[in-house]
C-alpha positions as CSV (number, residue, x, y, z in Angstrom):
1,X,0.0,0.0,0.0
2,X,2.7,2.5,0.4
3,X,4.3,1.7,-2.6
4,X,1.0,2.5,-4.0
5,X,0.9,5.6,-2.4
6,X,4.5,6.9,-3.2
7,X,3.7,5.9,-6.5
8,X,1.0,8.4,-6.7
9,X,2.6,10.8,-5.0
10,X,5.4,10.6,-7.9
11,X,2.9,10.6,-10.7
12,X,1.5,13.4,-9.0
13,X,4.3,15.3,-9.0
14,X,5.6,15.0,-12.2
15,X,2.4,16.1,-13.3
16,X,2.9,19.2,-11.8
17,X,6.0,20.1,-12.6
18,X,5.0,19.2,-16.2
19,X,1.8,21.5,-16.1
20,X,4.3,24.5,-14.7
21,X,6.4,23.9,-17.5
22,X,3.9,24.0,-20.2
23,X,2.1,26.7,-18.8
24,X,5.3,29.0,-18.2
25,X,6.7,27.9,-22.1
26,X,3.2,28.9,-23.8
27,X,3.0,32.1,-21.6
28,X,6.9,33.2,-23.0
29,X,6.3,32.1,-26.9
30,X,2.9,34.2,-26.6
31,X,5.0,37.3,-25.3
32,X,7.4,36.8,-28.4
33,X,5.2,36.5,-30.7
34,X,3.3,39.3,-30.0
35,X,6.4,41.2,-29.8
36,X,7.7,40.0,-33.1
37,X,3.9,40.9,-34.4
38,X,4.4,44.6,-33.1
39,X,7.7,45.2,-34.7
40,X,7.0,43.6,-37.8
41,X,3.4,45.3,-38.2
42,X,4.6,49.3,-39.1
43,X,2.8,50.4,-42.0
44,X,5.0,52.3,-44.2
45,X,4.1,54.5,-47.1
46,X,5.9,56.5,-49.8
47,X,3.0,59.0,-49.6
48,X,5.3,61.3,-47.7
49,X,2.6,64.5,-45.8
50,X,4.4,65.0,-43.1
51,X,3.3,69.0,-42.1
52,X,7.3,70.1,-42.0
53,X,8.5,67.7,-44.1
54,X,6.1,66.8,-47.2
55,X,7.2,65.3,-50.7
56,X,4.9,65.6,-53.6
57,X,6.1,63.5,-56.2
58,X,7.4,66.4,-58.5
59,X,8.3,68.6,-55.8
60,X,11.9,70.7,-55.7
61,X,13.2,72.5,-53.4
62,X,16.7,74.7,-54.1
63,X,19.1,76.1,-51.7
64,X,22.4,78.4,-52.0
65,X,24.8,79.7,-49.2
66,X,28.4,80.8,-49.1
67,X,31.2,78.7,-47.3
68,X,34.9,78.4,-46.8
69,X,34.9,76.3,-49.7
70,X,33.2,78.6,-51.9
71,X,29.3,79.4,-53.1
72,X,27.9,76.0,-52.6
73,X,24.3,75.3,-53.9
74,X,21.9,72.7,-53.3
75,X,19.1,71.0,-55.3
76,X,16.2,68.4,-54.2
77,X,13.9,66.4,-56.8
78,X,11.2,64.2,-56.0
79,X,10.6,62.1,-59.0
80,X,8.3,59.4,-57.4
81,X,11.3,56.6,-58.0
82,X,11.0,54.1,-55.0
83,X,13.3,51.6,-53.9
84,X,13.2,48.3,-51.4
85,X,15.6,48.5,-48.7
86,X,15.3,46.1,-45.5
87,X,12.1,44.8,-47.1
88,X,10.1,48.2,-46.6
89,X,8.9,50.4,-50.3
90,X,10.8,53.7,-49.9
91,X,10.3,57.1,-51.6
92,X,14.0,58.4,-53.3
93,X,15.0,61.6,-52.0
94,X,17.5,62.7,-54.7
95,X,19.9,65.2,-53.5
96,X,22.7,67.1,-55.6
97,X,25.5,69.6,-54.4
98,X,27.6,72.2,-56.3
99,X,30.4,73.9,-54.9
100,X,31.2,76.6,-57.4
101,X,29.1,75.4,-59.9
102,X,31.1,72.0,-59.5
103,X,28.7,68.9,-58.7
104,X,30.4,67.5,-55.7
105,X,27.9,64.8,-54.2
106,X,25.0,62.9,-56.0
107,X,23.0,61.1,-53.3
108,X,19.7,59.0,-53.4
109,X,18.5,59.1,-49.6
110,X,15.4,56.3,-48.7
111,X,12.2,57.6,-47.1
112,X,9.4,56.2,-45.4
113,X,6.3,57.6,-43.5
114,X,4.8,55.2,-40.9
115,X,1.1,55.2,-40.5
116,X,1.3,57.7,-38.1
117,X,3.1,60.3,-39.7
118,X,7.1,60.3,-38.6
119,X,9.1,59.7,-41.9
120,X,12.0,57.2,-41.2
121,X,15.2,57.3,-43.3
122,X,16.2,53.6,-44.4
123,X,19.8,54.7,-45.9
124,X,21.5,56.7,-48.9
125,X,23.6,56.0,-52.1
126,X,26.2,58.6,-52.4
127,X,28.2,59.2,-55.4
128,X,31.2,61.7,-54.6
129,X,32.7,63.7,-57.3
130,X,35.9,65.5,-58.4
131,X,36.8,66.7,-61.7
132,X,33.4,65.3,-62.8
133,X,34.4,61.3,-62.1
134,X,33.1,59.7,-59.0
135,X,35.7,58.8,-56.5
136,X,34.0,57.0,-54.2
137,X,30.8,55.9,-52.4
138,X,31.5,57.6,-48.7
139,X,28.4,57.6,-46.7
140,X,26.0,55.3,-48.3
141,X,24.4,53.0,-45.7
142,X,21.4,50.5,-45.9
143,X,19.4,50.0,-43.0
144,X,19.6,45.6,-42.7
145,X,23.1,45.9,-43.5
146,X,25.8,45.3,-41.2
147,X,23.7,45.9,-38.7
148,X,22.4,49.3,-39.8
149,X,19.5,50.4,-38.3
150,X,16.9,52.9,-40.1
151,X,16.1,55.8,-37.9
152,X,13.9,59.0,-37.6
153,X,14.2,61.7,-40.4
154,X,10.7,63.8,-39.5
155,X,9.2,63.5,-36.2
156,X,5.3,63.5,-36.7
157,X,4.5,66.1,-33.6
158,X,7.9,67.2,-32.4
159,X,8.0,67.9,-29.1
160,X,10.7,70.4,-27.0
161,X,13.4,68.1,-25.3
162,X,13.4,64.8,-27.3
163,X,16.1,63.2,-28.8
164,X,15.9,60.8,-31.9
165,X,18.2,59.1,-33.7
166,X,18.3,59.9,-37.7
167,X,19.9,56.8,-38.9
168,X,22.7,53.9,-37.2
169,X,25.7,52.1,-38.4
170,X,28.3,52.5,-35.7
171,X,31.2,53.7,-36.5
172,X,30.1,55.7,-39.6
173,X,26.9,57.3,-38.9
174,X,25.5,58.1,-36.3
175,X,23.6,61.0,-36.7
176,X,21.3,62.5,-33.9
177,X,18.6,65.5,-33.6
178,X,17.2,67.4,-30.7
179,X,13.8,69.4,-30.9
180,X,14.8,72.8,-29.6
181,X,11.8,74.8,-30.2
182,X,8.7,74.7,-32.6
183,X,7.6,78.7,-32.5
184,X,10.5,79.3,-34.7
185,X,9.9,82.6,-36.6
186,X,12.1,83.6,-39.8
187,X,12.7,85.5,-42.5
188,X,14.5,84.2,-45.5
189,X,15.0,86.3,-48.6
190,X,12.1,88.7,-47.7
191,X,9.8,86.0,-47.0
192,X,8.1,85.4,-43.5
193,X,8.0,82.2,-41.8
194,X,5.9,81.6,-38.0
195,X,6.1,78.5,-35.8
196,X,8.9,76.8,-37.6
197,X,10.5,73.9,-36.0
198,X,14.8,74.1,-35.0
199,X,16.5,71.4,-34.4
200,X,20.1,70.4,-33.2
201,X,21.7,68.1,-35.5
202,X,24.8,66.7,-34.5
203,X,27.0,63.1,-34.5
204,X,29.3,61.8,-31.5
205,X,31.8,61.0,-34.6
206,X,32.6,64.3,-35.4
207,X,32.5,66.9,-32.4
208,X,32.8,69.9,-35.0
209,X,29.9,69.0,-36.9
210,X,26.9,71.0,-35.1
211,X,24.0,72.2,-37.2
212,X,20.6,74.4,-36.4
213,X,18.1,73.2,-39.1
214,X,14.5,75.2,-39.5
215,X,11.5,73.5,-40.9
216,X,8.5,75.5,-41.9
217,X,5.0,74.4,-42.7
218,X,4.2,76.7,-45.0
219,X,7.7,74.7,-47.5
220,X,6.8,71.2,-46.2
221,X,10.6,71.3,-45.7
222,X,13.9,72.6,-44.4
223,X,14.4,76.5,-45.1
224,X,17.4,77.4,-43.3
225,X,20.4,75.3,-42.5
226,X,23.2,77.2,-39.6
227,X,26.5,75.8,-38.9
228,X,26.7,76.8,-35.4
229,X,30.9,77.5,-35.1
230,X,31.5,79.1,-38.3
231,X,28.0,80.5,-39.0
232,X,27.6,79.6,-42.4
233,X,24.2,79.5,-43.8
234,X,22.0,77.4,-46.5
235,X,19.1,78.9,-47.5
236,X,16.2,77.9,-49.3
237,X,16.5,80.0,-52.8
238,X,13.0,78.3,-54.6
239,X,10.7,75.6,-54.2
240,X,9.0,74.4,-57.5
């Protein structure tokens, strides 16, 4: 009879032991999967609207500014070309630079607006000139790659105080913005602009390179671009 019993009380036991087991595994695979659901479940969109950063396909935006270097001058084109990176459709933000009427950089940059309204940047394609013939490819960056990480190009309500990071790949970019005010009011080239947003841009890999950016509602885009130690300026010249 007490074999029986000890028997039982085994059986018993294991049978407990098994049901916390089970019970504790389900609970943790439920908790991943949701959390693999939630990351994976972004909708993305190339319909870019964002109220201080919006990208009509066929939208361009110019900008000129003297430097050290000389009369530098800047031209953005939205053509509506897309491209896949790190499985996600984005919209191709072509940017060109001239220094002296020389094209220096050609770069494709990747947008994406989530569903509810920040714009993430997945990466660019840069094309770096001299004497008209591209030397090289500095820059370029793919978010999925080498452990790249997309990161926030547009805020959708920026708020005084934060922080965000505008794209990751250690070591080579690391760029970062802070939202320093969003009653920004300026005048560029005779015409008035009220509750811009300024930012900080900046990158722990270059300690020199610190920027004040102004976004205004009324462009849908950057208007005025301030290198903060030697107080050169860009400055939106049209929009078209």
């Amino acid at each position: 009879m007490k074999k029986i019993i000890l028997s039982l009380i085994v059986v018993l036991g294991v049978g407990v032991v098994l049901f916390f087991m089970f019970f504790y595994a389900t609970d943790v695979t439920t908790e991943t999967v949701v959390e693999e659901i939630e990351n994976s479940s972004i909708d993305f969109s190339t319909n870019i609207t964002n109220p201080y950063f919006s990208l009509p396909v066929g939208r361009s935006f110019t900008y000129e500014g003297k430097t050290e270097e000389g009369v530098e001058r800047v031209e953005i084109t939205i053509t509506g070309e897309t491209r896949v990176v790190n499985g996600v459709e984005t919209l191709v933000y072509r940017d060109k630079v001239w220094l002296d009427g020389e094209l220096v950089e050609d770069t494709r940059d990747y947008l994406a607006q989530d569903k509810e309204g920040n714009v993430w940047y997945f990466g660019e394609d840069v094309d770096n000139y001299e004497d008209g013939k591209i030397v090289d490819h500095d820059g370029s960056w793919h978010a999925g790659v080498d452990g790249a990480e997309a990161g926030i190009w547009m805020k959708a309500n920026p708020v005084v105080g934060e922080t965000y990071k505008q794209e990751y790949l250690k070591g080579k970019a690391e760029d970062m913005a802070d939202v320093v005010s969003v009653t920004e009011k300026l005048t560029i080239r005779g015409i008035k602009y009220e509750n811009c947003l300024k930012t900080y841009d900046y990158t722990p890999l270059d300690p020199e390179s610190k920027e004040y950016k102004y976004y205004c509602k009324e462009v849908g885009n950057l208007v005025l671009e301030e290198n903060i130690l030697t107080k050169e300026k860009i400055e939106l010249l049209s929009v078209k």
